[in-house]
N, C-alpha and C positions, 0 to 999 in steps of 0.2 A: 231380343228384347221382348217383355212381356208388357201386356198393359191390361190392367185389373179392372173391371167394371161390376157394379153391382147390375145383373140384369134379370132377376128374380121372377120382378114383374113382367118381365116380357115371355121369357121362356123356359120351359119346366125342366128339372134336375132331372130324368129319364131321358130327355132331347139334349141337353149335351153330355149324358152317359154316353150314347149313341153315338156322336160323334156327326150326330145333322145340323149340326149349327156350324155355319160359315160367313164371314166378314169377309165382305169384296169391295178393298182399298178403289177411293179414284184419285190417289193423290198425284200420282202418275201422268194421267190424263190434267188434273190442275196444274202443275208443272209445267206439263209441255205447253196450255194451251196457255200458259201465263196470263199475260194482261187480258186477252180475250173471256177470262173464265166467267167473269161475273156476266157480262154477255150468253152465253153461250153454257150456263149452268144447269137452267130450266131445261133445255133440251137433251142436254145430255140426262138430268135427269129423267126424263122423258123417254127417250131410247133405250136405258137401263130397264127402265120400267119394264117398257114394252117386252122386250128380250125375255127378261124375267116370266113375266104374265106370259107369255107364249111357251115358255121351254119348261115351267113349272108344272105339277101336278095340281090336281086339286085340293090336297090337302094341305100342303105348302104353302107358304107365307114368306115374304118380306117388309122390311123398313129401313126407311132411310135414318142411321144414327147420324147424325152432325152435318157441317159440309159434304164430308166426301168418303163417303161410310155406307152401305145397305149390311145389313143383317141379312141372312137368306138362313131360313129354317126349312127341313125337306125330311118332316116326319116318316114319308112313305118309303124313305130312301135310307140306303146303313150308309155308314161312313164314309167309305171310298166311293160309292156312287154320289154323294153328295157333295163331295170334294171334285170327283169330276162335272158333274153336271153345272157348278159354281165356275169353276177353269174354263170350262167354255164358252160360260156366256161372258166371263172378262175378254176371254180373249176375241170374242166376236164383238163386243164396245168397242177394245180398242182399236182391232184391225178399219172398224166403221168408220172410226173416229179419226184414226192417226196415220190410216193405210200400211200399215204395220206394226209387228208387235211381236219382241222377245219376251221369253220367259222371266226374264228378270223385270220387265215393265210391269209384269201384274201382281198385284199385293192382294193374295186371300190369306187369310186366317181362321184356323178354326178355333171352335169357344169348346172348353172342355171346363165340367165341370173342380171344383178346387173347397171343400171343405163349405162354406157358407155363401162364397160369393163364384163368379163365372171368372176365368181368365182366356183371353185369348193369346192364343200362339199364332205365331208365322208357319202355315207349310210350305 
């Protein structure tokens, strides 16, 4: 399944040519931690953060779309580094978080450019 967002304003048509643009699902992580989430949201978002801010470059960015969304842009980085570099820090969230963590628990997506607006795919 696809899901179409205008994101124009956040990030340039040369960065998702690229294939740097990656979406790191927590929905996962909301799920499991069900009723606890609104509890326990800020820190999660906060340990994300962190992760991020540590394993990122400097020219690198992210933001939190929604809920349970970050955007991670990683200019400095071509596509399959960026997709991994993203795979890991989910999967060091969730392993923190949930004490384990299959492949199938982690939801990244990358944003690739599509005519006028951004789409992101599931990889």
């Amino acid at each position: 399944m696809s899901v179409e967002l205008d994101l124009k304003s956040v990030v340039s048509p040369a960065l998702l040519k690229r294939g740097c643009i990656n979406v790191i699902g927590l929905e996962t992580v909301r799920q499991q931690t069900g009723a606890r989430w609104e509890k326990m949201r800020d820190s999660i978002y906060a340990r994300l953060e962190s992760l991020l801010s540590h394993k990122l470059g400097s020219s690198d960015f992210f933001i939190r779309l929604g809920e349970a969304a970050y955007l991670v842009a990683t200019p400095s980085s071509d596509g399959d580094d960026s997709r991994l570099t993203c795979l890991k820090i989910a999967y060091e969230l969730h392993c923190g978080l949930l004490g384990a963590c299959s492949v199938g628990d982690i939801s990244l997506s990358r944003m690739a450019a599509r005519s006028d607006c951004a789409r992101m795919a599931a990889i």
